[in-house]
C-alpha positions as CSV (number, residue, x, y, z in Angstrom):
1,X,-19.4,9.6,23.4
2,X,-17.2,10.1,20.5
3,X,-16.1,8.2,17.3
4,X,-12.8,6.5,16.7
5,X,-10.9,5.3,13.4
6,X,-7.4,4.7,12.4
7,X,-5.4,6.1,9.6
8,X,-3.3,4.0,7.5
9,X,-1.2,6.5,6.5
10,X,1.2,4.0,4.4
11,X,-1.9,2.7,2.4
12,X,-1.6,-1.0,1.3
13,X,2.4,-0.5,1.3
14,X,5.2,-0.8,3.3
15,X,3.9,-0.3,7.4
16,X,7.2,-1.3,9.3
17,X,10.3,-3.2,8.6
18,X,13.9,-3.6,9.8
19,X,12.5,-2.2,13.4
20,X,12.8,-4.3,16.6
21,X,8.9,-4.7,16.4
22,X,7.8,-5.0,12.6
23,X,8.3,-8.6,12.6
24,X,8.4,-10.1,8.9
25,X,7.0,-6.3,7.8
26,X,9.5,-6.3,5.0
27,X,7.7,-9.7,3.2
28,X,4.0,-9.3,5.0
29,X,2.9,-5.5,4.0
30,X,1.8,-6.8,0.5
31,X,-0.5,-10.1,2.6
32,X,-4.1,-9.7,3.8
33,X,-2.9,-11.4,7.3
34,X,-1.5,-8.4,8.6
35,X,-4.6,-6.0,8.0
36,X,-6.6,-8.6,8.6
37,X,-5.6,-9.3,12.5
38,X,-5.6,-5.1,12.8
39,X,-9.3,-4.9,11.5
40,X,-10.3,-8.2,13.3
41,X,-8.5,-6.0,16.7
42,X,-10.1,-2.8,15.4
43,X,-13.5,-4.6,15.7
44,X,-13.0,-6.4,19.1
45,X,-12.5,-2.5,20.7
46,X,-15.0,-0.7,18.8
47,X,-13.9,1.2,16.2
48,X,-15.6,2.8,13.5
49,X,-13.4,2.6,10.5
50,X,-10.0,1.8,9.6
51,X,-8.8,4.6,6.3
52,X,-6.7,3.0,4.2
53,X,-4.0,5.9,2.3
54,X,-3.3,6.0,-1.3
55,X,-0.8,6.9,-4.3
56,X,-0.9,6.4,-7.1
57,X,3.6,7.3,-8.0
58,X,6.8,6.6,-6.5
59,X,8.2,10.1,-5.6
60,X,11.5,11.0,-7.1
61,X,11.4,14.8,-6.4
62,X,13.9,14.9,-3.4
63,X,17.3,14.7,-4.8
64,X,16.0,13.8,-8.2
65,X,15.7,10.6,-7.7
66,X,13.5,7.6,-6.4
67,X,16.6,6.8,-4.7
68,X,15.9,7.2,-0.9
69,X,12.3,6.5,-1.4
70,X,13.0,3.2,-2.1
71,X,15.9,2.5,-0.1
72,X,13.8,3.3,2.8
73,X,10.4,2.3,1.8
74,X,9.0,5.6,2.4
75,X,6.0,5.5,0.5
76,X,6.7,3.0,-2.1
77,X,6.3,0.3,-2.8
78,X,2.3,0.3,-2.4
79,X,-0.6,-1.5,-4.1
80,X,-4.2,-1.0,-5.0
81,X,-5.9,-0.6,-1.4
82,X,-9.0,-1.7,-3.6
83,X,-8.1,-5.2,-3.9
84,X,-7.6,-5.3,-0.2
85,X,-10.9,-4.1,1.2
86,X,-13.1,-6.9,-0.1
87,X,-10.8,-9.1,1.7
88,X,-11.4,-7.0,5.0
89,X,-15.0,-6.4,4.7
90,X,-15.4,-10.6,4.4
91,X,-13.1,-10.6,7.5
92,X,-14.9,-8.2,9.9
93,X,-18.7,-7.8,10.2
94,X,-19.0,-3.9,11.9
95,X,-16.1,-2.3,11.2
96,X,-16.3,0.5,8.3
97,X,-13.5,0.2,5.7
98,X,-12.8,3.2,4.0
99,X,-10.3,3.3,1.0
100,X,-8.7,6.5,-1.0
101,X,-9.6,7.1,-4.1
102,X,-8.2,10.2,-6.1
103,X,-10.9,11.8,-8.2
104,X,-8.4,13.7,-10.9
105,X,-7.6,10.3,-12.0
106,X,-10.9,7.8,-11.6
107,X,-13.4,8.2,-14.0
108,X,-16.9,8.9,-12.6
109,X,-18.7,5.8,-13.6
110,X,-16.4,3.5,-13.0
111,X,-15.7,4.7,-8.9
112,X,-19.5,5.0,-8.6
113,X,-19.6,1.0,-9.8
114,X,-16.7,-0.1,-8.2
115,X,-18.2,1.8,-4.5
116,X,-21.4,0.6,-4.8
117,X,-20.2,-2.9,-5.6
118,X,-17.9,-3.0,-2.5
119,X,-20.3,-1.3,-0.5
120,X,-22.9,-4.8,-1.1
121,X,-19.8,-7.0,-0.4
122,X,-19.1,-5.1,3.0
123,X,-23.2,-5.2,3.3
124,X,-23.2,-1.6,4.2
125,X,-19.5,-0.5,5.6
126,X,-17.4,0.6,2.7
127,X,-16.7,4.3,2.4
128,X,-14.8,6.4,-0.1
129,X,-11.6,8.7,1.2
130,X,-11.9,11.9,-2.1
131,X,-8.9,13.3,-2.5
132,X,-7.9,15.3,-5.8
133,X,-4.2,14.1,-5.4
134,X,-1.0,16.4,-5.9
135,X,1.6,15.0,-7.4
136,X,3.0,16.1,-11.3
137,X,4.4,12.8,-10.8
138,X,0.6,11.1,-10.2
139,X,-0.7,12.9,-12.9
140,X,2.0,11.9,-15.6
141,X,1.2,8.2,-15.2
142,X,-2.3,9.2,-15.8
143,X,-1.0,10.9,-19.3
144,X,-1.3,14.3,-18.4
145,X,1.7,16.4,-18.4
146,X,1.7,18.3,-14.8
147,X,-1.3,17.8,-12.5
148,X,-4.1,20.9,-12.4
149,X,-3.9,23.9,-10.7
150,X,-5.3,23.3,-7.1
151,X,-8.4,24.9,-6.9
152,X,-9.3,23.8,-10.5
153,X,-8.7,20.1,-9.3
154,X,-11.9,21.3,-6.2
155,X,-13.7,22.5,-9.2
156,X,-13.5,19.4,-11.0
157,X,-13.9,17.2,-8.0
158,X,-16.9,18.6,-7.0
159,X,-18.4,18.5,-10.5
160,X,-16.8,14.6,-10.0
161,X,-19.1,14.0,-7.0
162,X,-22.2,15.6,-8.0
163,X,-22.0,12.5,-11.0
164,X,-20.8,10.2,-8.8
165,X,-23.7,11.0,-6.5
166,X,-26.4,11.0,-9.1
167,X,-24.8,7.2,-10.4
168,X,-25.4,5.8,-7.4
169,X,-29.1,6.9,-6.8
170,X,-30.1,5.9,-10.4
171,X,-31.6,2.9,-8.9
172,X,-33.9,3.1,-6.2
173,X,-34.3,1.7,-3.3
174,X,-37.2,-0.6,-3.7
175,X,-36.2,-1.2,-7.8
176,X,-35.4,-5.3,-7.7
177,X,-39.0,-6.6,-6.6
178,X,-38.2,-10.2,-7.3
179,X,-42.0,-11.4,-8.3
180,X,-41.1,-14.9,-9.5
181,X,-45.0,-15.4,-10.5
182,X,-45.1,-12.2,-12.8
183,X,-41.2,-13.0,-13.9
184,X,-40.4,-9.8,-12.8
185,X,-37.2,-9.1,-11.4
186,X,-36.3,-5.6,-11.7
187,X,-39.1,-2.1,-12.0
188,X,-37.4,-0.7,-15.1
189,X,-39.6,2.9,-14.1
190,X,-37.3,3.0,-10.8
191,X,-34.4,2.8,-12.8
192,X,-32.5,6.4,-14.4
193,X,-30.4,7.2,-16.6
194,X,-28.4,10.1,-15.3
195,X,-28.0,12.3,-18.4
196,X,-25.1,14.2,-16.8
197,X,-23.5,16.9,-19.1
198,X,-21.3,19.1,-17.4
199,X,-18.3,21.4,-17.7
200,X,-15.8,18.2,-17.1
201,X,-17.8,15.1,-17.0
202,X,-20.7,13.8,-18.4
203,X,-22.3,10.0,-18.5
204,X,-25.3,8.3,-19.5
205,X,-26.2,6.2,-16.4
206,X,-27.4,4.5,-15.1
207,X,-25.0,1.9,-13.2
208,X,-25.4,-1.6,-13.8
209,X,-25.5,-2.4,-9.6
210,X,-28.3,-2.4,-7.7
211,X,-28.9,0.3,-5.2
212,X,-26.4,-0.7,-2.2
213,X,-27.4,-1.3,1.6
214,X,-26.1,2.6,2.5
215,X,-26.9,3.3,-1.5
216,X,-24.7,6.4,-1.4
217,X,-21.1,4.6,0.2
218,X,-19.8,6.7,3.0
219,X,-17.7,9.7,2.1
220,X,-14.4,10.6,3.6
221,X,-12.4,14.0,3.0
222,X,-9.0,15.6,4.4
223,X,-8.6,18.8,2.7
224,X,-7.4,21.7,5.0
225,X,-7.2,24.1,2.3
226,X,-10.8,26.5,1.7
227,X,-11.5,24.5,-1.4
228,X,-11.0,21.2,0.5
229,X,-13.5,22.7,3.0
230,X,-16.2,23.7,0.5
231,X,-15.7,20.3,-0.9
232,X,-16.0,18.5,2.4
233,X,-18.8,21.2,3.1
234,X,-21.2,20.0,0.3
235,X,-20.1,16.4,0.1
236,X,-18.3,14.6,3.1
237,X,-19.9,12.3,6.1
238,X,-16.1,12.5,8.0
239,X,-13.6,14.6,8.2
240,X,-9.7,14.1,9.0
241,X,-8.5,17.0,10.6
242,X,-5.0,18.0,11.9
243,X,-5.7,21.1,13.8
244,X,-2.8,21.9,16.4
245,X,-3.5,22.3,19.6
246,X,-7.2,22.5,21.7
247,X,-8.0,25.9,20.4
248,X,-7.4,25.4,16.7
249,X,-9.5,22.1,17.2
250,X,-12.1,24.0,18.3
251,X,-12.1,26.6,15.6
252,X,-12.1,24.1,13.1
253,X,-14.8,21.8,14.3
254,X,-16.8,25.8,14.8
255,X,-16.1,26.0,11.5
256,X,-17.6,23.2,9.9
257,X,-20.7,23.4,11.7
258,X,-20.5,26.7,10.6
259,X,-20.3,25.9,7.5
260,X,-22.7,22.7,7.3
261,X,-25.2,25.0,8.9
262,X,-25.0,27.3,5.9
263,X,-25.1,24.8,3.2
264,X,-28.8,23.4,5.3
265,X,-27.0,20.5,5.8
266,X,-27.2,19.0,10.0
267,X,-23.6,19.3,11.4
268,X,-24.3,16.1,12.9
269,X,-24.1,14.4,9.6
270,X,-20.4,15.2,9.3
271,X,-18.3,13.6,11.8
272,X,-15.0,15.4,12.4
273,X,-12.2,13.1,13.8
274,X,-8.4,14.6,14.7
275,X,-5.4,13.1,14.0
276,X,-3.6,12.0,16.8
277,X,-0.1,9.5,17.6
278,X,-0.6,8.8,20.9
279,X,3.0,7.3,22.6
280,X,1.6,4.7,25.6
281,X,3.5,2.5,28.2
282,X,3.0,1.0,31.5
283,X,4.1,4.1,33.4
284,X,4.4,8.0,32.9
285,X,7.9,7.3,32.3
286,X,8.4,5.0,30.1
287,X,5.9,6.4,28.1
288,X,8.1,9.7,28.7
289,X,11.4,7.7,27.2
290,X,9.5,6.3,24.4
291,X,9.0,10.1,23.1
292,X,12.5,10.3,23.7
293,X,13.7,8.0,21.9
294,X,11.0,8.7,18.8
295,X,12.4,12.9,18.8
296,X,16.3,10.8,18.9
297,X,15.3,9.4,16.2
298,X,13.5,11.9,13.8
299,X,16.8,13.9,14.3
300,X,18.7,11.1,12.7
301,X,16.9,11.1,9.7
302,X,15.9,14.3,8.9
303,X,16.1,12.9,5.3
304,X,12.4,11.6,6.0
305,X,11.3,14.8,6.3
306,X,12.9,17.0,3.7
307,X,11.2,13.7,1.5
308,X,8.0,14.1,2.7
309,X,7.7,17.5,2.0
310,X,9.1,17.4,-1.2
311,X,6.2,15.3,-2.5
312,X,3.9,16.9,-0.7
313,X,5.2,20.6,-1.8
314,X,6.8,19.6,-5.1
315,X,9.9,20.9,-4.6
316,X,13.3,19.6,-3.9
317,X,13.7,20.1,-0.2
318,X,17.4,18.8,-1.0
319,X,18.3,22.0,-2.5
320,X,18.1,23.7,1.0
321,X,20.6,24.1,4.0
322,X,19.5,22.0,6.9
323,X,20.8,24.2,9.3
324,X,18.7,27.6,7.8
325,X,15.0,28.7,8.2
326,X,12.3,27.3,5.5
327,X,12.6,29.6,3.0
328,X,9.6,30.9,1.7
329,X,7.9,29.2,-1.8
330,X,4.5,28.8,-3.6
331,X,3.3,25.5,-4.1
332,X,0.4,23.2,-5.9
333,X,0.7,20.6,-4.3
334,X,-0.9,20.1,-0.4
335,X,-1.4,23.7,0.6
336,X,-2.8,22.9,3.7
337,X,0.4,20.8,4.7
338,X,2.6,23.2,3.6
339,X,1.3,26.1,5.3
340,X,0.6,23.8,8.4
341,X,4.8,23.2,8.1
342,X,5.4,27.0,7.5
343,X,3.4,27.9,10.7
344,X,5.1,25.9,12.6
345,X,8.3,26.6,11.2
346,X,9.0,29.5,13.5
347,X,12.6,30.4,12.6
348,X,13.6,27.5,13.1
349,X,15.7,25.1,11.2
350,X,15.2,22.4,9.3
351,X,17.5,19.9,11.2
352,X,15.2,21.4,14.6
353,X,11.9,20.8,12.7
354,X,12.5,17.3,12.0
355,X,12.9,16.6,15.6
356,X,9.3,17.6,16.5
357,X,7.5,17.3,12.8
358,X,4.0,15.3,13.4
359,X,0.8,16.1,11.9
360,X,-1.0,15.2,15.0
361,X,-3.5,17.8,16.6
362,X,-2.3,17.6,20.4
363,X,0.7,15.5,21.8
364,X,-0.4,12.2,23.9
365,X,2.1,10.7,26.1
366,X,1.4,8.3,29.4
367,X,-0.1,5.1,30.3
368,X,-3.2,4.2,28.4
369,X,-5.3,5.2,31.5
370,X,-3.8,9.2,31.4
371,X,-4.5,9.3,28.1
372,X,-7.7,8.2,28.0
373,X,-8.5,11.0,30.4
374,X,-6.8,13.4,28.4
375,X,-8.5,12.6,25.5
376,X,-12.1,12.7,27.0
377,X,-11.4,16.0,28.9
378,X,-10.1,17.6,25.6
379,X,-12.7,16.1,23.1
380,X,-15.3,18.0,25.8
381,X,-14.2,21.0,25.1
382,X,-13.5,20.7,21.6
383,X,-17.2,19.6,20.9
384,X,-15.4,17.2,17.9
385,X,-16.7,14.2,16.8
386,X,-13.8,11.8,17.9
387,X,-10.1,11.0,17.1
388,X,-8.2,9.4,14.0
389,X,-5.3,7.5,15.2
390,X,-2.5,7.8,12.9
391,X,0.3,5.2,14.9
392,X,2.0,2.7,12.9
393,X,0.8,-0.3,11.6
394,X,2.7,-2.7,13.8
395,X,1.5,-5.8,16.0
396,X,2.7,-4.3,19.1
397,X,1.1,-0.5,18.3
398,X,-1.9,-2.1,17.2
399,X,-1.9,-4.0,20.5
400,X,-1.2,-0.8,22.6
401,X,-3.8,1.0,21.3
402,X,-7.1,-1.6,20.8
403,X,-6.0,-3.5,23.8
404,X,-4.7,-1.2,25.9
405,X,-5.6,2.4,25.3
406,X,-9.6,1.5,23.9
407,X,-10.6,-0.8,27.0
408,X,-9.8,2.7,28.5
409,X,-11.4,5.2,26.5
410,X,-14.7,2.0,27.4
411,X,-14.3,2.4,30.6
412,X,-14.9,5.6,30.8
413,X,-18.0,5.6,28.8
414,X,-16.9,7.4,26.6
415,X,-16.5,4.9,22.9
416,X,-19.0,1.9,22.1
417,X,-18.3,-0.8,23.4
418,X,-20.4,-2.7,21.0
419,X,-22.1,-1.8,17.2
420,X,-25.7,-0.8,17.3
421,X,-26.2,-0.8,13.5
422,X,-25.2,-3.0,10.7
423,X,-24.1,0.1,8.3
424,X,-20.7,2.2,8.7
425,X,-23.0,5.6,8.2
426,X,-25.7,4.2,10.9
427,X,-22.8,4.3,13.4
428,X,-21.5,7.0,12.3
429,X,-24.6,9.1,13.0
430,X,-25.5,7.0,15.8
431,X,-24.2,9.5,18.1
């Protein structure tokens, strides 16, 4: 069996509008309703967590301007996912809500308080998505003046986590004992201060909220590049991945295990989950015109694109000839994305890579029955943990996939078709 989640790869912003199925996305993206019926559908097919995305700028590096991000929507307008995920976790009683938080620009305490708290609201399913964020932009409306150098923002976030970490377990477990004859509510010698002094952070501890149903909320990571990996190595319970093609999925998940093993951590504790956008219909064929029609249209707006990677890259893809190669450039922002776009670059255009650009690890196209065998045949030989679906957050998508694809994927055995534990890490782990 393997695990299943779905990335929200707008965060709590914009999903779909002025398309002939986003129905009133234009007024609805900033509502709970709309996440709402998506988790309630997540739950009903057995998924294990829904990933919410997160920024924390409006990008204004292509053109030099916020111009066509905002005429488009592309990435902003977007809230605080935070707000959003008590509102799930009250909704739902299985499915894991994970939320993206940046660790250059929370400070320590106050993400370890605000996870644990969330974490008792969910009663066990909240997890944390650690990214170290890449944007100048970001970073300015945090007061610095450009972000830090990559690796240096690794160094930092893993100094982050180790505080974080050490927050969370200052109470223990069995710390509240709630002995109304002796008036006792709380064992003051199972409580710690955390004393943490260290190159970038320090606190006092301990945190004000009790120890939480998982105590440590579940941790997410996406990082592609080596210091993402060491980070994910030492700290993560998931992993997104957007390895291309069956081969480089199996290198990657290799290694991790690799990897966990020599840390002396189990590789089972760190569930791996690829990207993937699968395109579904009734038949072959119209599933086959459906990716027609979605290559037609990332042709017309190769715009999108040259967007896209200018806030991920941090340079102005607007400066260069559509019709030429990539050049070549160095980059602080997402180095993994970046040289994930260079590799597949190929001599070819720009205008040419637009029409093919996904982040998605292999291509599924067919009816939800063809895909579902695809997916179980290639997730055997992988030896992954599962898939992250990374579709857009429609009604009609969100239809295809839970009630379509998932009933499936069940009937081949092959996802839960119900929860066997209360917390999001018990079912992570549970196989």
């Amino acid at each position: 069996m393997f695990h299943m989640g779905w990335f929200v790869g707008y965060g709590f912003g914009v999903q779909s509008w002025n398309q002939t199925w986003s129905g009133a996305g234009g007024v609805e993206w900033y509502k709970p309703d709309l996440y709402i019926d998506m988790a309630h559908a997540m739950e009903r097919s057995g998924f294990d967590y829904m990933m919410i995305e997160d920024s924390s700028c409006i990008p204004d590096i292509f053109g030099g301007s916020m111009e066509s991000v905002l005429r488009n929507a592309h990435g902003a307008p977007k809230h605080d996912p935070m707000a959003l995920a008590p509102i799930l976790a009250v909704n739902t009683k299985h499915l894991g809500i994970v939320v993206t938080a940046a660790t250059s620009f929370y400070p320590p305490y106050l993400l370890a308080r605000l996870s644990a708290t969330l974490d008792h609201l969910s009663e066990g399913r909240f997890g944390v998505n650690l990214v170290t964020a890449s944007s100048d932009r970001a970073a300015q409306n945090y007061g610095l003046d450009k972000h830090y150098e990559h690796d240096l923002r690794y160094e930092m976030a893993d100094e982050w986590a180790e505080l974080v970490v050490k927050l969370w377990d200052s109470w223990e477990p069995d710390a509240v004992v709630l002995d109304e004859k002796s008036g006792v509510f709380a064992d003051h010698t199972k409580v710690h201060y955390a004393n943490f002094e260290g190159k970038y952070y320090k606190s006092r501890g301990p945190l004000q909220v009790i120890a939480s149903p998982q105590r440590r909320p579940v941790i997410c990571q996406a990082g592609g590049s080596e210091a993402g990996k060491a980070f994910a190595t030492r700290w993560a319970d998931t992993v997104v991945a957007a390895a291309r093609g069956v081969d480089h999925m199996k290198q990657a998940r290799a290694d991790m295990t690799a990897r966990l093993l020599a840390a002396g951590r189990d590789p089972n504790s760190c569930k791996m989950l690829f990207l993937i956008m699968p395109v579904l219909g009734e038949t072959k064929d119209e599933a086959m015109e459906k990716r027609r029609r979605i290559v037609e249209a990332r042709k017309q707006d190769v715009e999108f694109m040259l967007q896209t990677m200018s806030y991920a890259s941090g340079q102005d893809f607007s400066k260069y000839d559509v019709d030429k190669p990539l050049p070549e450039f160095d980059t602080n922002g997402h180095r993994s994305t970046i040289a994930d776009f260079a590799r597949s670059a190929n001599g070819k255009t720009l205008r040419e890579m637009a029409a093919f650009r996904t982040m998605e690890s292999i291509e599924l196209v067919g009816t939800p029955d063809s895909v579902a065998a695809e997916m179980s045949e290639v997730m055997q030989e992988v030896g992954g943990d599962g898939f992250l679906i990374g579709n857009a957050v429609e009604r009609r998508q969100i239809a295809e996939i839970c009630d379509g694809l998932m009933p499936a994927l069940q009937r081949r055995g092959v996802v839960r078709t119900e929860y066997a534990h209360k917390t999001l890490r018990e079912n992570l782990l549970a196989f």
